[in-house]
C-alpha positions as CSV (number, residue, x, y, z in Angstrom):
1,X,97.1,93.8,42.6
2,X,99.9,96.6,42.3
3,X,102.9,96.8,44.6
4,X,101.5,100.2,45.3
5,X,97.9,98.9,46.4
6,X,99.8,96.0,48.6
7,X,101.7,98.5,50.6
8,X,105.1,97.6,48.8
9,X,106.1,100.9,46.6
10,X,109.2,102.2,47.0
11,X,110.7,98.2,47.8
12,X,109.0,98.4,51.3
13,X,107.2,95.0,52.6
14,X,103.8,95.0,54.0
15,X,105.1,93.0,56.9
16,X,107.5,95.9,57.7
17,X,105.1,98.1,58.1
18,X,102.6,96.5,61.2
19,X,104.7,98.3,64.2
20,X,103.9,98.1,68.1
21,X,101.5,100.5,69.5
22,X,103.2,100.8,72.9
23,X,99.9,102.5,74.5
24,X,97.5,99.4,73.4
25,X,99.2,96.7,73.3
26,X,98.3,96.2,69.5
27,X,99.7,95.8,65.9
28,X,98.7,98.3,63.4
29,X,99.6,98.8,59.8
30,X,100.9,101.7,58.5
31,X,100.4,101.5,55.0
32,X,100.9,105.4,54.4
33,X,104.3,105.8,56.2
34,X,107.1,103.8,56.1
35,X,108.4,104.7,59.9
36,X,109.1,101.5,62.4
37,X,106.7,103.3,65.0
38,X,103.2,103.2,65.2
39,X,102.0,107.0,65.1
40,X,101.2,107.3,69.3
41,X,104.0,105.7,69.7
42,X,106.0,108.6,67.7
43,X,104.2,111.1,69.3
44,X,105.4,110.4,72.6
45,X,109.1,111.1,71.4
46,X,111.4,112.7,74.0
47,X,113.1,116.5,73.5
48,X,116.1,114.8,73.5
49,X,115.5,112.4,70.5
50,X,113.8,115.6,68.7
51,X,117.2,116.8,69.0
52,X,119.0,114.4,68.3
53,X,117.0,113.8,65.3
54,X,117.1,117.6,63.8
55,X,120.8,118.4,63.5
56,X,124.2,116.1,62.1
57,X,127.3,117.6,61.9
58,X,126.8,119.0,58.7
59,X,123.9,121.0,59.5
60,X,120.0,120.4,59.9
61,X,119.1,117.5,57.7
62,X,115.5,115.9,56.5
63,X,114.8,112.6,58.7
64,X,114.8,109.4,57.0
65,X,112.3,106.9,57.8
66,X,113.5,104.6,60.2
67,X,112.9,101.8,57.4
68,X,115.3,103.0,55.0
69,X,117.4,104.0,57.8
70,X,117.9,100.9,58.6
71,X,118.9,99.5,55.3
72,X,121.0,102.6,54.7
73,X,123.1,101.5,57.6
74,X,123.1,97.8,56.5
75,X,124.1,99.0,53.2
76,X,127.1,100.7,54.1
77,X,128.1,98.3,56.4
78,X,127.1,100.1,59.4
79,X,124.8,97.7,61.9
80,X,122.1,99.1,64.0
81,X,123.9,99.4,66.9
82,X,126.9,101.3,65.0
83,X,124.0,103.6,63.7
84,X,122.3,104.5,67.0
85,X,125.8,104.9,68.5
86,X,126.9,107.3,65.9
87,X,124.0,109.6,66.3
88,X,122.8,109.2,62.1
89,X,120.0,106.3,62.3
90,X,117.4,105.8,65.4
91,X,117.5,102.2,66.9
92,X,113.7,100.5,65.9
93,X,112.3,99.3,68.9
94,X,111.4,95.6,68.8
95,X,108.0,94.7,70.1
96,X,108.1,92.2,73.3
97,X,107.9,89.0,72.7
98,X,105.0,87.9,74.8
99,X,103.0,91.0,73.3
100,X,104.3,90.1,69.6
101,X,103.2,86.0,70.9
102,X,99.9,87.1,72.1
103,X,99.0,88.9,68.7
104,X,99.3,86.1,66.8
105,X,98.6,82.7,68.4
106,X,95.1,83.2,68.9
107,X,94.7,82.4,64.9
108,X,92.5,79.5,65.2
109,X,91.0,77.3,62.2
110,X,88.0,75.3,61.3
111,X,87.8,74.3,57.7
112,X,90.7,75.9,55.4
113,X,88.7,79.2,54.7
114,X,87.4,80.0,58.1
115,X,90.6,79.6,59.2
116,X,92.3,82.0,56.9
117,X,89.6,84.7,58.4
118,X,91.5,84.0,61.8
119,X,94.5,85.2,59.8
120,X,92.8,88.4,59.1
121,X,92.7,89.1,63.2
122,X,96.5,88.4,63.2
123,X,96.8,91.9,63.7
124,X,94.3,95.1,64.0
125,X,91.9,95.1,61.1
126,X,92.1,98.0,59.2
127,X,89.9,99.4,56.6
128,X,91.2,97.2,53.6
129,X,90.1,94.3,54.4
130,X,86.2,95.9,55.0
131,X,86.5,97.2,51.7
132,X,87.4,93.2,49.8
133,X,84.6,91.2,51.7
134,X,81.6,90.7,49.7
135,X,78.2,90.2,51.3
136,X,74.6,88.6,50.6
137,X,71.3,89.8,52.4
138,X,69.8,86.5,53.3
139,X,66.8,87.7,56.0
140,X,66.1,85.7,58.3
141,X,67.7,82.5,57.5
142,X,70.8,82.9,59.6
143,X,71.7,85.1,62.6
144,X,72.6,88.7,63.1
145,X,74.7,87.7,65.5
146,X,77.8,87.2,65.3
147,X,78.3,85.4,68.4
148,X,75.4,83.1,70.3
149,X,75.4,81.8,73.6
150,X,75.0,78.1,72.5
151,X,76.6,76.0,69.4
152,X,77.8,77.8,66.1
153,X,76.6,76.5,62.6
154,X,78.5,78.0,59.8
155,X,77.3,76.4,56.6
156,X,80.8,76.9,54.0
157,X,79.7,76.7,50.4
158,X,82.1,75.8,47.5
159,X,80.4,77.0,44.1
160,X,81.3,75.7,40.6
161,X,80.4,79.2,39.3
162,X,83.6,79.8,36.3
163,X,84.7,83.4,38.2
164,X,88.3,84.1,37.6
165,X,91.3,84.0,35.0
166,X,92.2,80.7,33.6
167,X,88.4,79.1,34.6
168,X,86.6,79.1,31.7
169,X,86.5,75.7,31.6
170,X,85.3,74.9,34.7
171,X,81.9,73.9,35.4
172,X,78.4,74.5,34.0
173,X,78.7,77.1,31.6
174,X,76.6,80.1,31.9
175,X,75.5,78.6,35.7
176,X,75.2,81.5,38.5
177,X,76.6,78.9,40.5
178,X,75.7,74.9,42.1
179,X,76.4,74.5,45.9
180,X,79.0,71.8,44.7
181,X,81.0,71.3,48.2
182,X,78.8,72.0,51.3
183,X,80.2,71.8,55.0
184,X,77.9,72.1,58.2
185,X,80.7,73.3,60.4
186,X,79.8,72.7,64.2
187,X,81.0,74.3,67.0
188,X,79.8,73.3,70.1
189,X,79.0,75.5,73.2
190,X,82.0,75.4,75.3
191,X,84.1,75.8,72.0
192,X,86.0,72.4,72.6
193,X,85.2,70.7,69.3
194,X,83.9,70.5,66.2
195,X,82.1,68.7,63.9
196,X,82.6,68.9,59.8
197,X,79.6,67.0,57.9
198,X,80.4,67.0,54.7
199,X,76.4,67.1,51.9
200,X,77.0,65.5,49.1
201,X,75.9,67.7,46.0
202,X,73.8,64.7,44.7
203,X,71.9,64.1,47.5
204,X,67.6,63.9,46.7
205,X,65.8,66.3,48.7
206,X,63.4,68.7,48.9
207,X,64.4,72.2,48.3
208,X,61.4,74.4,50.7
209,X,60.2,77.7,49.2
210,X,62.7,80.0,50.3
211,X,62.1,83.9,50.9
212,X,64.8,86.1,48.9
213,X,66.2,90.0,49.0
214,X,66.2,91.6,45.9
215,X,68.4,94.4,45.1
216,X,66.3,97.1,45.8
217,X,65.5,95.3,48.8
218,X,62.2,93.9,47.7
219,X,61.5,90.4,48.8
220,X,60.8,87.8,46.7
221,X,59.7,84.1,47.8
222,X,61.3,81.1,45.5
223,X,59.1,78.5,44.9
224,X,59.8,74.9,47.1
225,X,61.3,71.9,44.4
226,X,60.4,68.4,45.6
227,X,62.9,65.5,45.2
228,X,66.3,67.3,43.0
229,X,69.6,67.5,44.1
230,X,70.8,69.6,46.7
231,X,72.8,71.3,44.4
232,X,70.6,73.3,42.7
233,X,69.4,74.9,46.2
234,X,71.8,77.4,44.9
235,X,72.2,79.3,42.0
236,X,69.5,78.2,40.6
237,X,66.1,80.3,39.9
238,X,67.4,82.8,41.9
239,X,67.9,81.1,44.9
240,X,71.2,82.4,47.0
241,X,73.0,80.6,49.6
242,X,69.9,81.4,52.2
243,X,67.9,78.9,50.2
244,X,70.7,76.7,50.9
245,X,71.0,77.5,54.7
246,X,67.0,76.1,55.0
247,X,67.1,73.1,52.6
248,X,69.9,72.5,55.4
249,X,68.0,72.7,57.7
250,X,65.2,70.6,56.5
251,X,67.3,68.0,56.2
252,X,68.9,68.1,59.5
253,X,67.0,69.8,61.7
254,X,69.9,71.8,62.4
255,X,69.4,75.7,61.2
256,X,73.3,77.2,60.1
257,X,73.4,80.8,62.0
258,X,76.0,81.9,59.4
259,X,77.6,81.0,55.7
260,X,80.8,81.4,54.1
261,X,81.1,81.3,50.1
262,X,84.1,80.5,48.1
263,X,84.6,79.7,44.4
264,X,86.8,78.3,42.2
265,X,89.1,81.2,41.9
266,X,89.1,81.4,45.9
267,X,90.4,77.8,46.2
268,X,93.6,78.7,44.1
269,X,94.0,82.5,45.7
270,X,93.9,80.8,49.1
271,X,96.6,77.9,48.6
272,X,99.2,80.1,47.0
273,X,98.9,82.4,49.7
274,X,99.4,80.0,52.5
275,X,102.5,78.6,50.4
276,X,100.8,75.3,49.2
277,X,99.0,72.4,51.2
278,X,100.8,68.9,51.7
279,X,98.8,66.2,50.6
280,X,99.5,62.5,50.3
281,X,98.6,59.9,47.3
282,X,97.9,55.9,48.0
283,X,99.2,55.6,44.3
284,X,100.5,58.1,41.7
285,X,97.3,59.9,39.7
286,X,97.4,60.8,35.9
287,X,93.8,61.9,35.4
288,X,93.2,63.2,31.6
289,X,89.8,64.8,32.7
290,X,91.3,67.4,35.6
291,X,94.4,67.2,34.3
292,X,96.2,66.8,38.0
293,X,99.3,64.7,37.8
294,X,101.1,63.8,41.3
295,X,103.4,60.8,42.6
296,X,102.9,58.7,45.2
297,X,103.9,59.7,48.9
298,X,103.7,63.4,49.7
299,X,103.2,66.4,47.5
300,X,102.5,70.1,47.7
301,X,99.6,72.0,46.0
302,X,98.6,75.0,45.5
303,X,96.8,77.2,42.7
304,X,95.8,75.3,39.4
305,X,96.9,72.1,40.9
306,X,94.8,72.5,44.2
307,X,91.7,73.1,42.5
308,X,92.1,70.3,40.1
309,X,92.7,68.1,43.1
310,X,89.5,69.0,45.0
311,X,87.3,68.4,41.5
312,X,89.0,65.4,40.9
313,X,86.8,62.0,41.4
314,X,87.8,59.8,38.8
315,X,91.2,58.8,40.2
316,X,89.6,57.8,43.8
317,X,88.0,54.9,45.1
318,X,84.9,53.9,43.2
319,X,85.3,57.1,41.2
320,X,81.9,58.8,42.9
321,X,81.3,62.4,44.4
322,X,81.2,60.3,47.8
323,X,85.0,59.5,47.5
324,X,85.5,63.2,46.6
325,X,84.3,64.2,49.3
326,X,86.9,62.3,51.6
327,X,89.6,63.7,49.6
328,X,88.1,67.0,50.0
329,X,88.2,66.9,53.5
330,X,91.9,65.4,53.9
331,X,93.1,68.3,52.0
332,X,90.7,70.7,54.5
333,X,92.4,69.0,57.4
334,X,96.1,69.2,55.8
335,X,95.1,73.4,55.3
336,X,94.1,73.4,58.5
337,X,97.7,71.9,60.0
338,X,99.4,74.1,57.9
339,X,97.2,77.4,59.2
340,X,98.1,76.9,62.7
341,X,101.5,75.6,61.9
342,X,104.0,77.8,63.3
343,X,105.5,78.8,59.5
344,X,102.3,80.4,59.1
345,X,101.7,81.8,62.7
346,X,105.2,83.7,63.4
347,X,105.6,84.6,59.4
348,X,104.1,88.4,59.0
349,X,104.4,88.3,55.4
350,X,102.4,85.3,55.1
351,X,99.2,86.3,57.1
352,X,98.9,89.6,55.6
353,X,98.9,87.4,51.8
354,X,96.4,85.2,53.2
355,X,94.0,88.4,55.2
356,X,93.8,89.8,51.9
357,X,93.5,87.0,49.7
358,X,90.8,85.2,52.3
359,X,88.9,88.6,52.4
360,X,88.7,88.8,48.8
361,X,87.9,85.1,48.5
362,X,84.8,85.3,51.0
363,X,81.1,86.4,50.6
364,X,79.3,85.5,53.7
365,X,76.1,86.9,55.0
366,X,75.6,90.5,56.6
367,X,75.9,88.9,59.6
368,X,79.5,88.7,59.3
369,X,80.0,90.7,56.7
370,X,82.7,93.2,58.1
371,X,86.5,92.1,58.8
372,X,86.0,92.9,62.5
373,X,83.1,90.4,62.7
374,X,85.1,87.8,60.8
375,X,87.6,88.4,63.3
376,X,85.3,87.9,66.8
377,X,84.4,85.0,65.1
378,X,87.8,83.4,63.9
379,X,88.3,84.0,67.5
380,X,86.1,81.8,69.4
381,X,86.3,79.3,66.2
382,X,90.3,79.7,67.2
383,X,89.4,77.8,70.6
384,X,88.8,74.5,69.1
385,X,92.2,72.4,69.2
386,X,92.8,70.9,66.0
387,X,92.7,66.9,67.4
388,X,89.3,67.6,68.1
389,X,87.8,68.8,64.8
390,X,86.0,66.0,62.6
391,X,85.2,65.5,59.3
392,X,82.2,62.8,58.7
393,X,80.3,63.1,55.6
394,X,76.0,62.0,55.7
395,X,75.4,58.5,56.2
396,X,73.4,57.6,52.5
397,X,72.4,55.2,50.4
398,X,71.8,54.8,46.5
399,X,68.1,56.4,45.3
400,X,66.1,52.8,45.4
401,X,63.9,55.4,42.8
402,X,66.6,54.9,40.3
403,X,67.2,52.0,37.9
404,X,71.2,53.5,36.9
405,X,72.5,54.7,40.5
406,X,73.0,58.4,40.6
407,X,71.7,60.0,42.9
408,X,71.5,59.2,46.8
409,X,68.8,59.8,49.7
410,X,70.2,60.1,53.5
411,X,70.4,56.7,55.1
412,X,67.2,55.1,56.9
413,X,69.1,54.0,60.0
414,X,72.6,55.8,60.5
415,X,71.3,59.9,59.6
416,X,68.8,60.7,62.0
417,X,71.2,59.5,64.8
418,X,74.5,62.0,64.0
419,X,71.9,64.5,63.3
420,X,70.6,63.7,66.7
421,X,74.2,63.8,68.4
422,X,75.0,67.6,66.6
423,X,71.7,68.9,67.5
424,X,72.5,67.7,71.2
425,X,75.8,69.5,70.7
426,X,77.5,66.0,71.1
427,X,81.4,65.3,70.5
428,X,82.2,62.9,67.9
429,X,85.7,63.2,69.6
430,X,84.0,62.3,73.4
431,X,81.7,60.1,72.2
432,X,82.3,57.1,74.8
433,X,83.1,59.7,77.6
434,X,80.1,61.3,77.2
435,X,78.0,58.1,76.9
436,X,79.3,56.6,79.9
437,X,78.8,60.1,81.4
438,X,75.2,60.1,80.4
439,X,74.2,56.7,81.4
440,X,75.7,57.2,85.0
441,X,73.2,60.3,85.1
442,X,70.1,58.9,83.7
443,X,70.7,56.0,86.0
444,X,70.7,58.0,89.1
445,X,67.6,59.9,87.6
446,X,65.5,57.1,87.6
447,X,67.2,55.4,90.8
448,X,64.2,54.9,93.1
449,X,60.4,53.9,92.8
450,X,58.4,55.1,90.0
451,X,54.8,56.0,90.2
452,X,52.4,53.8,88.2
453,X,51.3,55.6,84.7
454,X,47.7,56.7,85.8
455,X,49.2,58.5,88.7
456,X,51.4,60.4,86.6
457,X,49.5,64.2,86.6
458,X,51.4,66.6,84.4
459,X,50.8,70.0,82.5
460,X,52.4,70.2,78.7
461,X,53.4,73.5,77.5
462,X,54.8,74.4,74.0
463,X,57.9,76.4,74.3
464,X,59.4,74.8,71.3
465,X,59.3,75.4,67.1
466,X,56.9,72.3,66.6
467,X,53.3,73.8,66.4
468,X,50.5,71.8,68.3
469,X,53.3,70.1,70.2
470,X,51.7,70.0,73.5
471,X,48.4,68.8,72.1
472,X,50.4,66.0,70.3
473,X,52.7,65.1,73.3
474,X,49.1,64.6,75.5
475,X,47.7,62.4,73.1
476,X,50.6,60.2,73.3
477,X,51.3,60.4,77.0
478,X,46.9,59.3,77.2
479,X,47.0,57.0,74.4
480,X,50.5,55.2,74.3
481,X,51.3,55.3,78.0
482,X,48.6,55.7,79.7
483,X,48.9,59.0,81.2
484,X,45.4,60.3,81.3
485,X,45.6,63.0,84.0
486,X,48.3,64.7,81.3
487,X,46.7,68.3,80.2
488,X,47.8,70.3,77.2
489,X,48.2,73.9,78.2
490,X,49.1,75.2,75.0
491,X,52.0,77.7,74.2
492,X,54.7,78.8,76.8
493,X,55.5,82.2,77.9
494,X,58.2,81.9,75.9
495,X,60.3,80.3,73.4
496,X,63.0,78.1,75.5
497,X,66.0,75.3,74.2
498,X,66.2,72.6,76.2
499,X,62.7,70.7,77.5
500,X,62.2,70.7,81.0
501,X,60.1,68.7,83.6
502,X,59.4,71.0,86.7
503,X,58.2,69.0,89.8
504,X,57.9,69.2,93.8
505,X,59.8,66.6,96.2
506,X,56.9,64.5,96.6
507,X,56.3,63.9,92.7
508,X,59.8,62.2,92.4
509,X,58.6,59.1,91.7
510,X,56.0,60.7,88.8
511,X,59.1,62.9,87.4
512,X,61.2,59.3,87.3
513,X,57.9,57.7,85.7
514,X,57.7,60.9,83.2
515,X,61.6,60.9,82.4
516,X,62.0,57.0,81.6
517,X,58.6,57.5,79.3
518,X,60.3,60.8,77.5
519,X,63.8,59.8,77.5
520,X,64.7,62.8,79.3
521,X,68.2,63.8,80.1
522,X,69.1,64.2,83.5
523,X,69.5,68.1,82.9
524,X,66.0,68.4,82.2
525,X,64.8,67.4,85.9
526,X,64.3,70.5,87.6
527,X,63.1,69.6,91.6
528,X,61.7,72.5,93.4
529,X,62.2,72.8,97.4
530,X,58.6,73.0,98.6
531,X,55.9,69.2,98.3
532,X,53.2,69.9,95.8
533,X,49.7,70.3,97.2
534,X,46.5,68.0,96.6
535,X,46.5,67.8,93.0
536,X,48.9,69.9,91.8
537,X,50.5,68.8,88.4
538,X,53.7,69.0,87.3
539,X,55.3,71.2,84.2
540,X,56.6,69.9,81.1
541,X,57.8,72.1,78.7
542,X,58.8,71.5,75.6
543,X,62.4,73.0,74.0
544,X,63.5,73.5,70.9
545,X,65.2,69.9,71.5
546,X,61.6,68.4,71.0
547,X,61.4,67.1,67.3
548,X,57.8,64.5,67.6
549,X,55.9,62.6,70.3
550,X,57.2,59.3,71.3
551,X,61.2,60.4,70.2
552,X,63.4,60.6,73.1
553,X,64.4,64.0,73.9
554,X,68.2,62.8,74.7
555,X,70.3,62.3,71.7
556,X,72.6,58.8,71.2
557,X,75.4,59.2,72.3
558,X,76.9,57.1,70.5
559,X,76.5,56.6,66.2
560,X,77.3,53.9,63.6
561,X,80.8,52.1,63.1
562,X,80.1,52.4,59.9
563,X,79.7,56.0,59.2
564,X,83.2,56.9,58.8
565,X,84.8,59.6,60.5
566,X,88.1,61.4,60.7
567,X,90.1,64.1,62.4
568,X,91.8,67.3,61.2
569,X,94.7,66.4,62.9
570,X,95.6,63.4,61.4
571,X,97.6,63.1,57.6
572,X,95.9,60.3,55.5
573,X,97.1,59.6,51.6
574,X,94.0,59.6,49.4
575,X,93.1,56.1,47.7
């Protein structure tokens, strides 16, 4: 990009030109003048600086933007206080430090690119940035909104597809594109952690049919693929990164609201513009096939080298796509340090490189497709301290289908549970707290006598995504627990979360029965204030937290030792 196009002609810096809007409180760029005031600000000039401004000694002379002022003084030898003394320069007012603070320390991060979109909400968005974001219309597999009321899922994509100078060699040639690197990021309801988990690219599934927009907005339904790597739910016979978004979601039972693309050319943008991303090597790595060459201890990375690094498997562990992965995220992590280090946070220059080289890297889905959007949700993503975000990658084991080991299916024992713990918006960070926490509640629940199954009488209602869940749920409650005076009452009023069990005072012991049967949290119990009369039932609905009959509706609270974990705040060296 030109000096001209980067706000720099005439030897002007970009960061130069964000001044202090006095009357909102707000940065804004100024890209079209080279003045040190924002234009209200300018407007509300006194007479007397008019005045001052309009004449010299010599006669009436042309005013001099305050910019080149400024260096004119410096130049001659003249400070700024000799200037606005003598009456030939005008003092720049400096922007108060608590305002200037406040504008930039809510930059927040998640994984390396979301966190560069916080940089583009350093300071007031301006038309620009609109204009570098690139956007895919993915219909209804995400959300419209930018912002939800519960958890945020933002699925981040890294392609293989060769865009860019200098990438010709990457990849699969003549490929629109793999989902090679794929992070569910996360973010829980009261925005106090996170959780990465990393998909391997080789992992056996089945890709669903998956409904497409065309470009003349036409839709177009991709036919379902049973048992292929996840990989190809992109890219591949015209699927986009919607197709992606529901094999997700298949898998985990956990449906992204939002994605965020990158390619190879964005990984290299990116680093350079943050200034390179410490990293740390067990042993020093000479690998001939990615050509990356770096010493043991600490190094920085950035541009050819970064990318080389994140593609890089042969030099790690048992040389697998697995092993990748956990380099993949100590390098995320590292970004992420650096992001909200303060060299990034108080340097102007730096966070207007990395809005426009983040906004240039992304395509994301309409739902976020605008800089302001990307901003609102930088925002709340900003929240999340950095000790709390955590990287764990799918629990899997080798395909038992295949003879030569290359390909892997989720694992039978360890999957379903931190798929559980996300979808009950769990902490991997407060995973003992909230444990204890939850055992000292269910404990008090179902303090207290419990009524025998057959006295159990209780209405089921559907308010969940399962169909026939209410008919399935009776049959169990009849046939597995003896529960026959259990009635199915078909679909709720509405669609609702979280399953509930209504019930009057005198049905305690039934909703204690009911709850232990279920596994039902203690935040489903909802006790009215009035007894229940002759044989009134109670009400059991069903949320969207209800995935089959007979599975507890609480998730574990606690997962595997051996599904390994690890923090964003913590520096590892790769092995």
């Amino acid at each position: 990009m030109d000096a001209q196009s980067r706000g720099r002609a005439d030897d002007i810096d970009p960061a130069d030109q964000w001044v202090l809007n006095p009357h909102t409180g707000n940065y804004e760029l100024r890209l079209d003048q080279s003045a040190g005031e924002s234009p209200a600000a300018a407007r509300t000039a006194t007479a007397e600086d008019s005045g001052r401004r309009a004449e010299s000694p010599d006669g009436p002379r042309r005013e001099v933007p305050a910019q080149r002022s400024r260096r004119s003084a410096q130049k001659d030898g003249r400070g700024p206080e000799a200037s606005a003394a003598g009456g030939a320069g005008r003092r720049k007012r400096k922007a108060p430090k608590a305002r200037r603070k406040k504008a930039l320390m809510w930059t927040g991060g998640v994984t390396a690119f979301v966190v560069v979109a916080a940089g583009v909400g350093a300071y007031v968005l301006y038309e620009r940035f609109n204009g570098n974001i690139s956007t895919i219309d993915i219909g209804d597999a995400g959300n419209n909104d930018v912002l939800s009321d519960g958890p945020m899922n933002i699925l981040i994509i890294g392609t293989d597809k060769r865009t860019g100078k200098g990438n010709e060699g990457y990849g699969d040639k003549g490929s629109e594109g793999h989902a090679d690197t794929n992070i569910l990021f996360h973010v829980s309801e009261d925005r106090t952690n996170a959780t990465a988990l990393s998909i391997p690219r080789d992992l056996m599934t089945d890709i669903p049919d998956c409904e497409t927009v065309q470009p003349d907005g036409s839709t177009k339904t991709i036919p379902g693929t049973p048992r292929v790597r996840f990989n190809v739910s992109l890219g591949q016979e015209g699927r986009n990164p919607g197709c992606t978004m529901q094999t997700v979601e298949a898998i985990t039972g956990i449906k992204p609201d939002h994605f965020m693309m990158v390619d190879f050319n964005a990984v290299k943008e990116l680093t350079t513009a943050v200034g390179g991303v410490k990293v740390c090597m067990a042993k020093p790595i000479n690998d001939p096939k990615s050509h990356l060459e770096l010493p043991q201890g600490e190094s920085t990375v950035a541009g050819e080298d970064a990318l080389a690094l994140l593609r890089t498997r042969h030099s790690f562990g048992n040389e697998s796509d697995l092993d990748r992965i956990k380099v993949q995220q100590q390098f995320l992590g590292s970004m992420i340090r650096e992001m909200k280090s303060s060299d990034t946070l108080t340097n102007p220059t730096k966070l207007f490189k990395l809005a426009d080289a983040a906004t240039n890297a992304l395509t994301v889905d309409q739902g976020i497709g605008s800089a302001k959007k990307l901003m609102t949700l930088a925002q709340e993503i900003g929240k999340v301290d950095t000790k709390n975000i955590t990287f764990v990658t799918l629990p899997v084991i080798d395909n038992p289908a295949e003879t030569v080991k290359a390909t892997v299916v989720p694992h039978p024992t360890q999957a379903e549970p931190l798929f559980a713990m996300m979808r009950s918006d769990t902490s991997l960070t407060e995973v003992k707290q909230k444990e204890k926490a939850a055992k000292s509640k269910q404990a008090a629940l179902l303090k207290g006598p419990k009524a025998a199954p057959a006295d159990v009488r209780v209405d089921v209602l559907n308010g969940g995504e399962i169909a026939g869940a209410a008919g399935a749920t009776v049959t169990w409650l009849q046939n597995q627990q003896g529960v026959l005076k259990s009635t199915n009452k078909a679909n709720a009023p509405e669609k609702i979360k979280k399953t509930t069990l209504e019930y009057a005072p005198n049905q305690a012991d039934q909703a204690r029965a009911l709850a232990e049967m279920m596994g039902l949290p203690a935040a489903a119990m909802k006790q009215g204030t009035a007894d229940a009369e002759g044989l009134e039932a109670m009400v059991l609905t069903l949320g969207a937290d209800f995935k089959g009959a007979g599975i507890p509706i609480t998730g574990p609270a606690k997962i595997s030792d051996d599904v390994e974990r690890a923090s964003a705040d913590k520096a590892v060296c790769a092995k």
